[in-house]
C-alpha positions as CSV (number, residue, x, y, z in Angstrom):
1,X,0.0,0.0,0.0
2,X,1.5,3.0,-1.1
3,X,2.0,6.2,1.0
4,X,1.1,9.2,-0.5
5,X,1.3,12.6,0.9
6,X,0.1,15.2,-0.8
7,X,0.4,13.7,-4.2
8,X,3.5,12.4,-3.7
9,X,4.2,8.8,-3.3
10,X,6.9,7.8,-0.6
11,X,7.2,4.3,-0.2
12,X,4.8,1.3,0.1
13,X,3.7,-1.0,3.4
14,X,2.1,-3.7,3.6
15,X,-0.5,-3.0,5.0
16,X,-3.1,-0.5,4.4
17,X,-3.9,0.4,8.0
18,X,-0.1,1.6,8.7
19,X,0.1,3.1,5.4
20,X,-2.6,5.7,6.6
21,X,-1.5,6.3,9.6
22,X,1.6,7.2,8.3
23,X,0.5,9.5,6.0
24,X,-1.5,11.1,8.8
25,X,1.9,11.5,10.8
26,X,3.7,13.1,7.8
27,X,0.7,15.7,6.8
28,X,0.7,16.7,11.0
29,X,4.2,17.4,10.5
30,X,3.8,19.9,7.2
31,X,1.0,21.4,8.4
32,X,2.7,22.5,11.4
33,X,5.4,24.3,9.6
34,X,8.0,23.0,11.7
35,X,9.2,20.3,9.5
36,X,13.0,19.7,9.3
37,X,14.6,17.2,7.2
38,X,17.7,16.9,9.5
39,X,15.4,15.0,12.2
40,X,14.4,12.1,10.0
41,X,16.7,9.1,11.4
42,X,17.7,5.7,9.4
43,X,18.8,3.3,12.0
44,X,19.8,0.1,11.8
45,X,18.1,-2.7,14.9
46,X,18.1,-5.9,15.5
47,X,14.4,-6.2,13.5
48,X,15.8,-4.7,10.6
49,X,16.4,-0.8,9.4
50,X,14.1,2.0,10.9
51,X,13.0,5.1,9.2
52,X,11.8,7.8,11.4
53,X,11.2,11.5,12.2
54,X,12.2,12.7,15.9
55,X,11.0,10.1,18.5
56,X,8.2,8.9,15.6
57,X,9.5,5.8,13.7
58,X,7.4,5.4,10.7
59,X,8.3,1.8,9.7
60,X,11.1,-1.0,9.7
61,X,12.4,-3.3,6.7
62,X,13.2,-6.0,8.3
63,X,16.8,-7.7,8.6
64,X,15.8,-11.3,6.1
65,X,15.6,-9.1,3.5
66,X,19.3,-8.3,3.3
67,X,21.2,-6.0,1.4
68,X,18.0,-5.2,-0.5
69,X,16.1,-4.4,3.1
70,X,19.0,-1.3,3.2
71,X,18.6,-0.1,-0.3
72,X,15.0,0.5,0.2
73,X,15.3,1.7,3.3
74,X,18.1,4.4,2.2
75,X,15.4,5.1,-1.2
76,X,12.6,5.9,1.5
77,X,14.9,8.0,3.6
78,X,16.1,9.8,0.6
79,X,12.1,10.1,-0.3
80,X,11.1,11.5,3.0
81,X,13.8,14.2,2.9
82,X,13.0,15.5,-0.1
83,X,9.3,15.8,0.9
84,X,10.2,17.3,4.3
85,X,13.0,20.2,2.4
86,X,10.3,21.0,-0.1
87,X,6.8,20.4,0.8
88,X,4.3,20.4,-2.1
89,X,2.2,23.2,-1.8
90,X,-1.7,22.3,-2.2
91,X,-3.5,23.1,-5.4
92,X,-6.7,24.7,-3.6
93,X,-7.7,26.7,-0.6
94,X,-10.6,24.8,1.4
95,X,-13.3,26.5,2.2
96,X,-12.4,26.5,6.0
97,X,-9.6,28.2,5.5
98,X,-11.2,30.8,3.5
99,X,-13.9,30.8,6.4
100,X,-11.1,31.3,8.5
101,X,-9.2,34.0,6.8
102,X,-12.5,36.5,6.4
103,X,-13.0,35.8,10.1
104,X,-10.0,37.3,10.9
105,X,-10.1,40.4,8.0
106,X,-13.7,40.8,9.8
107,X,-11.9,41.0,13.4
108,X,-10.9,44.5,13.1
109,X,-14.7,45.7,12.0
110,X,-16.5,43.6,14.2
111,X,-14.8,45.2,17.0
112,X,-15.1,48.6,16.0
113,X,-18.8,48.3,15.8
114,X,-19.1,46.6,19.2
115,X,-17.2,50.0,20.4
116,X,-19.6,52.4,18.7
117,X,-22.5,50.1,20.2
118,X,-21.2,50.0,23.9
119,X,-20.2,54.1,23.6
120,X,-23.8,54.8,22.4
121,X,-25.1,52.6,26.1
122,X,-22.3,54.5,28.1
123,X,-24.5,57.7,26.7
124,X,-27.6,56.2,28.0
125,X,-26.6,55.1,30.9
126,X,-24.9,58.2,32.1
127,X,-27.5,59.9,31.1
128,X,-29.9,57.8,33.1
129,X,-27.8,58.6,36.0
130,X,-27.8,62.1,35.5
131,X,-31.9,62.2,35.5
132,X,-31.9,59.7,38.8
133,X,-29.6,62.6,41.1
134,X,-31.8,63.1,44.7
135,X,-34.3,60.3,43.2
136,X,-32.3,56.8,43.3
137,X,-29.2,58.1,44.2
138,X,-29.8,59.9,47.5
139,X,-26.3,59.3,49.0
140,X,-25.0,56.6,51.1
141,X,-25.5,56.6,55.0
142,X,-24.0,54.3,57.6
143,X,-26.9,55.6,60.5
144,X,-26.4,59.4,60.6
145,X,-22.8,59.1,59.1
146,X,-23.2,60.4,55.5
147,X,-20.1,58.6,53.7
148,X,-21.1,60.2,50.5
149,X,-23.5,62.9,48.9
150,X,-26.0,62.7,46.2
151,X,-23.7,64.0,44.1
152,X,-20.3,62.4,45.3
153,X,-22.2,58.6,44.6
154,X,-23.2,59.9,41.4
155,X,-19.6,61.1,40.1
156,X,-18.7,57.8,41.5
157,X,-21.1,55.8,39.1
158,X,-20.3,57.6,36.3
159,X,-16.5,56.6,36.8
160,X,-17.3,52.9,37.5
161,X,-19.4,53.4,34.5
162,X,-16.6,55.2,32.5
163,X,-13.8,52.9,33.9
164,X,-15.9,49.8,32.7
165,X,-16.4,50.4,29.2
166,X,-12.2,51.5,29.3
167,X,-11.9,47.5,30.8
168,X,-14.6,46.3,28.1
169,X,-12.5,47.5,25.1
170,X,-9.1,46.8,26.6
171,X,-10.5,42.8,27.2
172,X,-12.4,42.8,23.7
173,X,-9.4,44.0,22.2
174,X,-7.3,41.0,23.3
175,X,-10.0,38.7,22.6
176,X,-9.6,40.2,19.1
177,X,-5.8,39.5,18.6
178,X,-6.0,36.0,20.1
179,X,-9.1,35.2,17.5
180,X,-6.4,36.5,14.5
181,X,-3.6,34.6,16.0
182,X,-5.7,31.3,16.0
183,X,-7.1,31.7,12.8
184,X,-4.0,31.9,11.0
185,X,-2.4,28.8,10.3
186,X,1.2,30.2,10.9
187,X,-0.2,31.5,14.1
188,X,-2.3,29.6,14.9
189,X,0.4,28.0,18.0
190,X,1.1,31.4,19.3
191,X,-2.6,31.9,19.3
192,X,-3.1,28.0,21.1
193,X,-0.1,29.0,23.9
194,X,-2.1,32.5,24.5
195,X,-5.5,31.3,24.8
196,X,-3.9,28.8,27.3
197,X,-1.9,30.8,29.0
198,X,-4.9,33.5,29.3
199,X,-7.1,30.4,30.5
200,X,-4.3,30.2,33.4
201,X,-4.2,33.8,34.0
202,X,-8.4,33.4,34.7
203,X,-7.7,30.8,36.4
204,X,-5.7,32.7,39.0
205,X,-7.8,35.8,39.0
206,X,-11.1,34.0,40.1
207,X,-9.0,32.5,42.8
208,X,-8.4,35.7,44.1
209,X,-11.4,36.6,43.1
210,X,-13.0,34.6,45.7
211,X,-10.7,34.5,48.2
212,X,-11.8,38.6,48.4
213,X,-15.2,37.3,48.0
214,X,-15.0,35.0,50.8
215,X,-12.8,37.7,53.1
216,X,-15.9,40.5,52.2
217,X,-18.3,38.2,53.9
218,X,-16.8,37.1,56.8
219,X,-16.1,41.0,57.6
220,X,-19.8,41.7,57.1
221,X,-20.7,38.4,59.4
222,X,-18.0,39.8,61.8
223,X,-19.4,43.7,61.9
224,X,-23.3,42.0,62.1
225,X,-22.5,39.8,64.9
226,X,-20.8,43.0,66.5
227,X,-23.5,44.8,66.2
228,X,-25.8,42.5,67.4
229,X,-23.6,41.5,70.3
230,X,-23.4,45.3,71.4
231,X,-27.0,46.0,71.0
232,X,-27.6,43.1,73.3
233,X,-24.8,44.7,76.1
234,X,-26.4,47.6,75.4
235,X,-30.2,46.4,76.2
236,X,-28.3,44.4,79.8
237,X,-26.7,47.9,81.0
238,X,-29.7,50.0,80.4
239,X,-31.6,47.1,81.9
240,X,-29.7,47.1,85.4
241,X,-29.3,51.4,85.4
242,X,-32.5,51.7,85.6
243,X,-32.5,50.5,88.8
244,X,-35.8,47.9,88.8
245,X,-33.1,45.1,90.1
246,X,-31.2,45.6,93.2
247,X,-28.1,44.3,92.8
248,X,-25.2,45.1,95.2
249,X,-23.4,47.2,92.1
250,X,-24.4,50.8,92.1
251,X,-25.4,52.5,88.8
252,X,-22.2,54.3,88.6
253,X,-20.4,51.2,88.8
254,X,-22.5,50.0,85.4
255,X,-21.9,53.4,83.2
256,X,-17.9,53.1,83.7
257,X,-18.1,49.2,82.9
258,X,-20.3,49.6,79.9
259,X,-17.1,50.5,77.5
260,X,-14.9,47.9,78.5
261,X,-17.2,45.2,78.0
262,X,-18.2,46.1,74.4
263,X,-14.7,46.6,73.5
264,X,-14.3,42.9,75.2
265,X,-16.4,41.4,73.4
266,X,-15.1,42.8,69.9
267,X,-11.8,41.7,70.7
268,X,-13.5,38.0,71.1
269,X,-14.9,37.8,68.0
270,X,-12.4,39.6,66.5
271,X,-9.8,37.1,68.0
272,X,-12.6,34.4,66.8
273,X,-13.0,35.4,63.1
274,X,-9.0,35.1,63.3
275,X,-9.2,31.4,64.0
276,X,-10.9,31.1,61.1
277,X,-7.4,32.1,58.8
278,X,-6.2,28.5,57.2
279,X,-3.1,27.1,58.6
280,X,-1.4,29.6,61.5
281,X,-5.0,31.4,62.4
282,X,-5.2,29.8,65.8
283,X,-1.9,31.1,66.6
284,X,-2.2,34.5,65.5
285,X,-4.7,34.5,67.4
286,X,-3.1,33.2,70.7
287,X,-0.7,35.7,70.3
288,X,-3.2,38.7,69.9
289,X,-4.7,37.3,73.0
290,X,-1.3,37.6,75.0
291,X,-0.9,41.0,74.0
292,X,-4.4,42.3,74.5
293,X,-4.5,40.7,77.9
294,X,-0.5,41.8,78.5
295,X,-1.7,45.6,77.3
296,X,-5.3,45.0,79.1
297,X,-3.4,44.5,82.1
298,X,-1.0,46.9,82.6
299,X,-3.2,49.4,82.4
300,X,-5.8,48.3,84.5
301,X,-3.4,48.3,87.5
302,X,-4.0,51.9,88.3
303,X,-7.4,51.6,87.6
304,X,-8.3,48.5,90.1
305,X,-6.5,50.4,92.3
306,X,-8.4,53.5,92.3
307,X,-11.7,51.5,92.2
308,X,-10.7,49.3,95.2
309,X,-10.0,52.5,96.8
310,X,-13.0,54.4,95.9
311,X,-14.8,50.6,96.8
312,X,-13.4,51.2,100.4
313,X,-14.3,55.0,100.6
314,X,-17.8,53.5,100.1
315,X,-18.2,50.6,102.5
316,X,-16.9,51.9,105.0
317,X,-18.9,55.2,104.7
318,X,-15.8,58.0,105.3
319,X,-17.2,60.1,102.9
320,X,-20.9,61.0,101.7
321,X,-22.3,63.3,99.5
322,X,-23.0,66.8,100.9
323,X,-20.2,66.3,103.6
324,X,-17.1,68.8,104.4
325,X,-13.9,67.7,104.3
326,X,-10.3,69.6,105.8
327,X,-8.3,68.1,102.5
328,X,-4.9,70.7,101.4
329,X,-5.2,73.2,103.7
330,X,-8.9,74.2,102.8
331,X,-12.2,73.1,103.6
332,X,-14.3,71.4,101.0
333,X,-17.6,70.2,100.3
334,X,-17.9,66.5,99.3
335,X,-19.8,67.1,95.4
336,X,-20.1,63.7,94.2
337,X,-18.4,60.4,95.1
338,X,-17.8,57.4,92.6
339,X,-15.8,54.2,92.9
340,X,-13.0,56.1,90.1
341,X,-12.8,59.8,92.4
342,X,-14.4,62.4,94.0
343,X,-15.2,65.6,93.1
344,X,-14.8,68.3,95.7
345,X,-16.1,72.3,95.8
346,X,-14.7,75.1,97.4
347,X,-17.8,77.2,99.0
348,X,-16.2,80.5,98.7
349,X,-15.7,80.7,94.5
350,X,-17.7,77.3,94.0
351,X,-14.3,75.8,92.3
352,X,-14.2,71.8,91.0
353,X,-11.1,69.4,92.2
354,X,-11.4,66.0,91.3
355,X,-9.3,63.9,92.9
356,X,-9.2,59.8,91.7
357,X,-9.9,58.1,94.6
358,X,-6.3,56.4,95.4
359,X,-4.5,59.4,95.1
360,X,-7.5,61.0,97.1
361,X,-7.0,58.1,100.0
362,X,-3.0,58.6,99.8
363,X,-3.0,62.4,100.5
364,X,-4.9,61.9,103.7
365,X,-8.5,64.4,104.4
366,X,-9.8,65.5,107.7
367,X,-13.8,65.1,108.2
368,X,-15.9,67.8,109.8
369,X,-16.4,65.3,112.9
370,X,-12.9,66.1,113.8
371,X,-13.3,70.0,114.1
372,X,-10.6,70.1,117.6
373,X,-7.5,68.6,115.0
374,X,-7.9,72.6,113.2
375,X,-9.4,74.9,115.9
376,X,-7.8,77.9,113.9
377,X,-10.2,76.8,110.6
378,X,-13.1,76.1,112.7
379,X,-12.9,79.5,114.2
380,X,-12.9,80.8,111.0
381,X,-15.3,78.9,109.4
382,X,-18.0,80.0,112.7
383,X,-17.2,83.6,111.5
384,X,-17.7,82.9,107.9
385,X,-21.0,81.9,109.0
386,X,-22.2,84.3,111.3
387,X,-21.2,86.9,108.4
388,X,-23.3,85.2,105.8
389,X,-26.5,84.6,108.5
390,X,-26.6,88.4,109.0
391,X,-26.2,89.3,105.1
392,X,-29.3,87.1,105.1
């Protein structure tokens, strides 16, 4: 069975199966344009002498036939070279590849038009935009934060609208080349590596797509859960400072707590969305947790101490409300008394010291029960008041 490629007969097989697969093999390698007759091989083997092209071996004469096994062998060789250092050009053009070549003369137009037509929507839909100011597009609001105007969200939409059809024309452009590369037979490889590659490139992109995707939503579950977990603190503390339940905490006691357990629990969920991240989220995490609680702890020193102070200023009832005091070489008039300080006035210009309730302990105060420690301020303070009685 002869092989014949493209008109031109070879050599004959035997059998007719072989025969066309070879000529399959030897048309591949024309029509890839890569043909070299330096990579066809004649190599003799213990079956006999081999004829092939690269790692292909097309067939083998084999050794009983002698001398005359060689002879054809170097005749087929001498054949195949010939075809591969001039390959016969075809006498017609199919219709695919005319199909082919308009396709890729119509490229060019059929992206120009698909430009006009997405300019012409641009125009519409700007327009549209322009019409819906204080109607659809009323600003956006976070509660009473405004985070834009009406008219900062609509210059926004116009430049997403603006920036897409930039992207759309960019992307339709490549899709454009890569169409011409493929459907050009002598480019038709570049074109095949650069849709592959470009499949790769998408590839990676939705990847990160929806890892951003996925990272978006657990931020919006974090700030809802937030949210909801303050709203419910929120509800508890207004609860108790009302006063309907007696508890053995004074209302005081609840307003100064109220910030440090909201921003608790944040840093728990926080510290629990964390644990989520893949591979070293739990020890992130564990670490954030050491620092907080290292932070969280250093300075709530002073603070405990102040409020264990200010605890013991209450329980044992040395101050009250209303009372005077001998504190720094003045008398003073007890104005309000929390766990954190007091707050003190001076009767004669009504002026404020606050004093936290530590430091307050630590500098040492005289009560008015103990009048006989100052007799010199006692007198004076009977003669203060005798003037004001007859003012009166």
């Amino acid at each position: 069975e002869p092989v014949v490629v493209l008109g031109d007969t070879l050599f004959s097989v035997q059998d007719a199966k072989k025969a066309e697969q070879i000529t399959d093999m030897l048309e591949s390698i024309l029509e890839s344009g890569t043909a070299n007759s330096k990579n066809i091989f004649l190599e003799k083997t213990d079956t006999g002498w081999c004829i092939g092209y690269d790692t292909l071996v097309f067939l083998c004469y084999p050794a009983e036939m002698g001398d005359s096994g060689e002879v054809l062998a170097q005749s087929a060789c001498h054949s195949l070279s010939e075809l591969l250092s001039n390959p016969p050009r075809a006498n017609f053009i199919s219709w695919q590849e005319i199909i082919k070549f308009i396709g890729a003369l119509m490229a060019p137009v059929l992206f120009i038009l698909i430009l006009l037509i997405i300019a012409k929507l641009t125009k519409k839909i700007i327009r549209f935009l322009l019409n819906q100011e204080g109607k659809l597009i009323k600003g956006i609001k976070i509660g009473k934060l405004t985070v834009l105007s009406a008219r900062d969200e609509l210059m926004l939409l116009i430049r997403i609208v603006r920036w897409g059809q930039v992207i759309f024309a960019l992307v339709l452009f490549y899709v454009m080349i890569l169409a011409i590369f493929n459907l050009y037979p002598a480019t038709q490889q570049i074109g095949d590596k650069a849709i592959y590659h470009t499949f790769q490139f998408l590839k990676n992109i939705g990847a990160i797509i929806l890892r951003i995707i996925v990272f978006v939503a657990v931020l919006l579950a974090f700030y809802i859960l937030s949210r909801v977990a303050l709203k419910i603190v929120e509800m508890v503390f207004h609860y108790y400072e009302k006063g309907e339940v007696e508890t053995n905490i004074s209302n005081t006691a609840f307003l100064y707590a109220r910030k440090p357990v909201k921003i608790l629990i944040v840093i728990i969920l926080a510290l629990f969305f964390i644990t989520l991240i893949p591979d070293n989220g739990i020890i992130i995490s564990a670490v954030i947790l050491c620092i907080v609680l290292g932070v969280f702890t250093v300075s709530l020193i002073p603070l405990i101490k102040h409020y264990i102070s200010g605890y013991f200023i209450c329980a044992k009832e040395l101050l009250q409300e209303g009372e005077r005091v001998y504190y720094r070489d003045k008398w003073w008039i007890v104005h309000k008394l929390t766990p954190m300080y007091v707050v003190l006035i001076l009767p004669e210009d009504n002026k404020k010291l606050i004093r936290l309730s530590n430091d307050f302990l630590s500098d040492g105060f005289i009560k008015e029960e103990m009048p006989e420690n100052i007799p010199d301020q006692q007198e004076d303070r009977d003669i203060s008041e005798m003037s004001e009685y007859n003012k009166n």
